[in-house]
LONU-180892 format. One record per atom (N, C-alpha, C): x, y negated, z negated. Coordinates in pm, whole numbers, plus 50000, padded with zeros to 5 digits. Layout:
N
XYZ
...
***
This chain:
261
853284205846578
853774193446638
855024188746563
856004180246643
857314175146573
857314168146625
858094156746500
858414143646549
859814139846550
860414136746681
861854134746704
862384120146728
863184120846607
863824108246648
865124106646761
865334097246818
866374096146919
867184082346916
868274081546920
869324071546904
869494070847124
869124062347146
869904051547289
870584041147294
871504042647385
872374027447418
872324030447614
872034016347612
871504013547752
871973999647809
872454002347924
873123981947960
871643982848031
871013969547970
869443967448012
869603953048109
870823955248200
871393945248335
870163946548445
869683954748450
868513958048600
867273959148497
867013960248406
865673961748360
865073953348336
863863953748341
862663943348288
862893943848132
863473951948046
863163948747929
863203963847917
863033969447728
862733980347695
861573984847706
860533974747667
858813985647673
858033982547771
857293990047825
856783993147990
856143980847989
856163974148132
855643964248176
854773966748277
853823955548365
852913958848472
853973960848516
854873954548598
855533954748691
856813957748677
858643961348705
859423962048714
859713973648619
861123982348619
861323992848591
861683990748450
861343997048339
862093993948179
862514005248137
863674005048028
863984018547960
863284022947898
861704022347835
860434031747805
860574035747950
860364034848030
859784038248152
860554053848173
862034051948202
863044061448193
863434074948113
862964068948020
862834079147835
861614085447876
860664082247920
859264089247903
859404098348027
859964093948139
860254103148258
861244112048255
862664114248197
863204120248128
862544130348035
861834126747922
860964140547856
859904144847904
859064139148032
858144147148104
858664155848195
860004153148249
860654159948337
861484170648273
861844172548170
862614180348061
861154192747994
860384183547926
858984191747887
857464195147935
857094185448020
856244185448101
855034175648040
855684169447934
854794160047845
854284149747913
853184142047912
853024129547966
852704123147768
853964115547778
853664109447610
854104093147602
853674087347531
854524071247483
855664076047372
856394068047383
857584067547247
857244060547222
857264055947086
857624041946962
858854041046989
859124027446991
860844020746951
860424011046845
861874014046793
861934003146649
862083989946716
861603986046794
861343971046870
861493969947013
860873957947080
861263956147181
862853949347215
862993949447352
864063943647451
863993934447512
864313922947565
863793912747632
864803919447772
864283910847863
865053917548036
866513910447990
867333921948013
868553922448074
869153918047934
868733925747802
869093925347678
869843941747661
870883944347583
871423959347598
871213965447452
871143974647444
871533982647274
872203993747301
873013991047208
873964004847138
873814011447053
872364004246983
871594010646865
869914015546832
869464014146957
867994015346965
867694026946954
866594028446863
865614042746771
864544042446842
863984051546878
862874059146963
862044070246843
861414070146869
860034083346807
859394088346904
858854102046887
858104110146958
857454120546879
856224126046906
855214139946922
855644145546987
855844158146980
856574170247053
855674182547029
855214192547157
854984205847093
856324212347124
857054207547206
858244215447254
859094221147130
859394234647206
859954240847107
861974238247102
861854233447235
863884229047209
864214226047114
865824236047057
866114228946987
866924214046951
866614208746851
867294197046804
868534194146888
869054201946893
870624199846933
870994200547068
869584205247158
869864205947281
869304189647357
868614184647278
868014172147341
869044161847434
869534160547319
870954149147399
871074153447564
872134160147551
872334169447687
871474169347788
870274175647724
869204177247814
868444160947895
868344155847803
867764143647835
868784134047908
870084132047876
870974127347973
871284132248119
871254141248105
871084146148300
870084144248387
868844134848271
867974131848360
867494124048367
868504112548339
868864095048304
869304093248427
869384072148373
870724070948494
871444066748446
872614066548419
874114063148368
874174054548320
873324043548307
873154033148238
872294033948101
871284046348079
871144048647980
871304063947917
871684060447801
872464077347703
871894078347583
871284088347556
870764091547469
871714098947322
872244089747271
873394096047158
873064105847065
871924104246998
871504113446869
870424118146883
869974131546838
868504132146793
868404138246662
867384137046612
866934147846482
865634148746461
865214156346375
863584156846374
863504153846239
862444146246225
862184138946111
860534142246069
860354133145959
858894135345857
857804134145980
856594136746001
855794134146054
855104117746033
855174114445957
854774100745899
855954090045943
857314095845972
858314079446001
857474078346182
858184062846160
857374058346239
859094048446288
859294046846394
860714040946419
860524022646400
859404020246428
859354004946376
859024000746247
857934006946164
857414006746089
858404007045949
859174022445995
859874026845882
861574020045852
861924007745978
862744003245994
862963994045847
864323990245777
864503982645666
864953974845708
865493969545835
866193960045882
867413961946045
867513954246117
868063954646237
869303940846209
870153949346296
871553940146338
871393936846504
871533925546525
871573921146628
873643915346630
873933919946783
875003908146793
874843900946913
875733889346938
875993883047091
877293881747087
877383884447180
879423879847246
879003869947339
880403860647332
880113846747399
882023848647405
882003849747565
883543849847606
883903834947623
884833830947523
885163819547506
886563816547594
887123829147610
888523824847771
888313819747861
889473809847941
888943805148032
888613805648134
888143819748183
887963828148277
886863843648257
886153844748306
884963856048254
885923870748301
885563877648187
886023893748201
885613898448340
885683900148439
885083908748545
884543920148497
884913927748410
884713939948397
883283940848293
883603932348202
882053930048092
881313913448118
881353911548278
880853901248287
879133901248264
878263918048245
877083912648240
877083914448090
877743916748022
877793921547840
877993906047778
878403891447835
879053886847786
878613876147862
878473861047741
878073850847797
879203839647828
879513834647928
880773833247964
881113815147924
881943813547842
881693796047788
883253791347777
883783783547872
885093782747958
885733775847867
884333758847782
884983746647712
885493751147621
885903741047497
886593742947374
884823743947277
885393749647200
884163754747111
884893750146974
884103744946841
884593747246731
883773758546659
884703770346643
883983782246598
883963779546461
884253775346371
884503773846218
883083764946186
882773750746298
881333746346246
880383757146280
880423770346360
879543771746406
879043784646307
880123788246255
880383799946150
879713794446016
879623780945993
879223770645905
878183769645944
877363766246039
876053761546064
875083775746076
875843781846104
875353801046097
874573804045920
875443800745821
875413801845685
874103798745644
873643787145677
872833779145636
871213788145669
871233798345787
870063808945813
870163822245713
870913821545595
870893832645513
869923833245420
869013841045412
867743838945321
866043840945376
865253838245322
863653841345371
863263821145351
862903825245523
862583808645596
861463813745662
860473804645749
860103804545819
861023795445959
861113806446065
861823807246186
861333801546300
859883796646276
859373787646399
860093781346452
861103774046435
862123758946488
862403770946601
862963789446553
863993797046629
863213802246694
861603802346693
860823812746811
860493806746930
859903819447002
859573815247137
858323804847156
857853796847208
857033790547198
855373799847262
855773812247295
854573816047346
855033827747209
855743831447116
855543837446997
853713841446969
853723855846953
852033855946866
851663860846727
852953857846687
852803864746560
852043858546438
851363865346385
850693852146265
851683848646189
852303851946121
853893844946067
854843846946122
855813835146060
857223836346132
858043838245988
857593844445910
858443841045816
859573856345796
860903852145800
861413862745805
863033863245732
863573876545635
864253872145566
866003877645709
866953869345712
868383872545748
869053873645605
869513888745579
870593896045473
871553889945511
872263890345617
873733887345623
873923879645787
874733868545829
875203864045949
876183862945947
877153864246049
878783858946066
879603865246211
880363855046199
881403852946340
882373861246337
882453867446432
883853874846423
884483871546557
885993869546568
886763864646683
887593875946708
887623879546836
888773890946879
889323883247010
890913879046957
891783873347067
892633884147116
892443894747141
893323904447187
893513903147275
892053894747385
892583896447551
892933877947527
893183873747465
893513861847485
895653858447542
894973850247623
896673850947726
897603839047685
898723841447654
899523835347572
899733818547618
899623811447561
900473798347607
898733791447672
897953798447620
896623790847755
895743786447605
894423778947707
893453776247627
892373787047569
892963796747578
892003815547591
890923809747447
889943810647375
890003811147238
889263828647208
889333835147269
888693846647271
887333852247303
887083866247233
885633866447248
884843866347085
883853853047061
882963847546988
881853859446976
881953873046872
880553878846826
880133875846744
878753870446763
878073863646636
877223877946623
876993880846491
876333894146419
875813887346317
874053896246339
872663885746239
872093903346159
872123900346069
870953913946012
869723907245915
868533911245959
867323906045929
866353917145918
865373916545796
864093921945851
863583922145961
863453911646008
862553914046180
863013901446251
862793903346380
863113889446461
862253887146562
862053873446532
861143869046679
861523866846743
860453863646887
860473862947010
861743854147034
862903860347131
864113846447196
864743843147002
864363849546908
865013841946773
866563840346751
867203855046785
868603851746811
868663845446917
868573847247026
869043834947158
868893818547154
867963822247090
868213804547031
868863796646899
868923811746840
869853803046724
871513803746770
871603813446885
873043810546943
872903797147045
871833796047114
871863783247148
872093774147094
871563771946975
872173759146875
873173761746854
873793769746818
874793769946733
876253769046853
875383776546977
876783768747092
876833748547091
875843744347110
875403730347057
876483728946930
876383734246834
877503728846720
878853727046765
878693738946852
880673743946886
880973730746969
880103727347023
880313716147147
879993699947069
879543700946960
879383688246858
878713684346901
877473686546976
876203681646971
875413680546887
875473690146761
874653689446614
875623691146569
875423688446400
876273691246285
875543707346253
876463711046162
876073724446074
875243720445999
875343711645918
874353706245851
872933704545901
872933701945988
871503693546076
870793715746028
871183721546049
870983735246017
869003734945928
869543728345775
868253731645694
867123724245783
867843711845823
866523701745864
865843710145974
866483715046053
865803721146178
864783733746185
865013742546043
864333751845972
862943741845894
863433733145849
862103725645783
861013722545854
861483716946021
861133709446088
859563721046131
860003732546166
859413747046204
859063741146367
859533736146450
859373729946577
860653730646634
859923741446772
860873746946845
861433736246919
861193721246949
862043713146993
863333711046961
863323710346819
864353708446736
865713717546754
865413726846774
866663734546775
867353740646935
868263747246928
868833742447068
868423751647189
868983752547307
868143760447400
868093777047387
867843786247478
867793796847448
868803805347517
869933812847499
871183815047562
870633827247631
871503826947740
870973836647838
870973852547740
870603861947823
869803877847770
871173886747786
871773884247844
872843893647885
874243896347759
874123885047694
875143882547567
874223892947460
873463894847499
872583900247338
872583915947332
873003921647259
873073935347244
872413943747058
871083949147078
870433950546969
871543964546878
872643957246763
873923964446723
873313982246658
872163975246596
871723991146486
870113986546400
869943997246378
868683999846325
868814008646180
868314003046062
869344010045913
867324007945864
867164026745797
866524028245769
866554034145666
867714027945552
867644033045432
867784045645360
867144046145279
867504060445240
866554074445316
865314061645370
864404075145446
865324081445558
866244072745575
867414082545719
868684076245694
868964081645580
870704075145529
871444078045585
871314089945672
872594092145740
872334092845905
871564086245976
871224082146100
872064072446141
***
């Protein structure tokens, strides 16, 4: 038996989400029909997390049991011709029998883009959450700061969350602005990627801390108001939950057990 790891990026615009649901089509769904149709397997994959509907990754890790004898290098290929164009299977390798793609994860990057021009991209209109007003990106880059560290994230979870804790550490957050498509002489302010890397994240946790933190840009909260709303651990407190389509799960870093994945 072998266990193969696999790197996907998928625009998850039509899906229910990444892991199989009763109802509607998900990218487990796709991946598993893809290697039954490739090997004749009927199997589950592990992913190093779920997807919420109409959430994308450019970095999502998959696991599998394999008796198949293909090699390593033919997977990609193989498994993309029997996708749909919306999802690509970038990498594979075969790894320890014991990694486990969630388990053995050290931490995930999440980003969101929030098209701040005054006009939505046509072209990455489902990649991109489209926000026309004036924003102050500098409080929001500021009120961002204040989630660096091991908190409990209740204020940021979903309210139907089941996790017995919420307690979870963010390594690093920050804003990055690309005005390249921004049009001269206008109110353009660009496109706003906010990028979070954390041990783990709960339910809606980034979507709502970009919700607040669009709330800052718009001076509805201070940056400050930031610790209180973490203290508070009450999801009232903090701001709504930004739509699914801005959110793209960036990478999955598993240390030295796969340093070079």
């Amino acid at each position: 038996m072998r266990n193969l790891c696999m790197k996907v990026s998928y625009d998850g615009s039509r899906y229910c989400g990444f892991q199989t649901q009763p109802k509607g089509s998900t990218v487990q769904d796709c991946l598993e029909k893809a290697i039954m149709l490739l090997t004749g397997e009927e199997l589950k994959i592990l992913a190093s997390g779920r997807t919420d509907a109409g959430v994308h990754a450019y970095g999502q890790v998959f696991n599998f049991l394999t008796s198949s004898k293909i090699p390593i290098e033919r997977w990609c290929i193989a498994l993309n011709t029997r996708l749909p164009e919306d999802i690509i299977v970038r990498d594979a390798v075969e790894v320890p029998l014991a990694f486990h793609s969630r388990h053995s994860a050290k931490r995930k990057t999440y980003r969101y883009t929030i098209n701040a021009n005054q006009f939505p991209d046509v072209f990455q209109r489902k990649m991109q959450y489209h926000h026309s007003g004036k924003l102050n990106v500098p409080a929001m880059a500021e009120g961002l700061k204040y989630l660096i560290g091991t908190f409990d994230f209740s204020s940021f979870a979903s309210r139907h969350s089941t996790k017995p804790s919420h307690v979870r550490t963010v390594f690093d957050a920050h804003i990055v602005v690309d005005d390249s498509m921004c049009r001269p002489n206008s109110r353009d302010q660009g496109l706003i990627h906010m990028y979070i890397t954390g041990s783990g994240f709960l339910q809606h946790m980034v979507r709502i801390i970009m919700g607040t933190l669009l709330e800052i840009g718009e001076g509805k909260k201070l940056p400050k108001e930031m610790p209180q709303i973490l203290e508070m651990m009450d999801r009232s407190k903090a701001g709504p939950t930004a739509v699914s389509k801005g959110l793209v799960l960036w990478n999955v870093d598993y240390g030295e057990l796969f340093e070079n994945y």
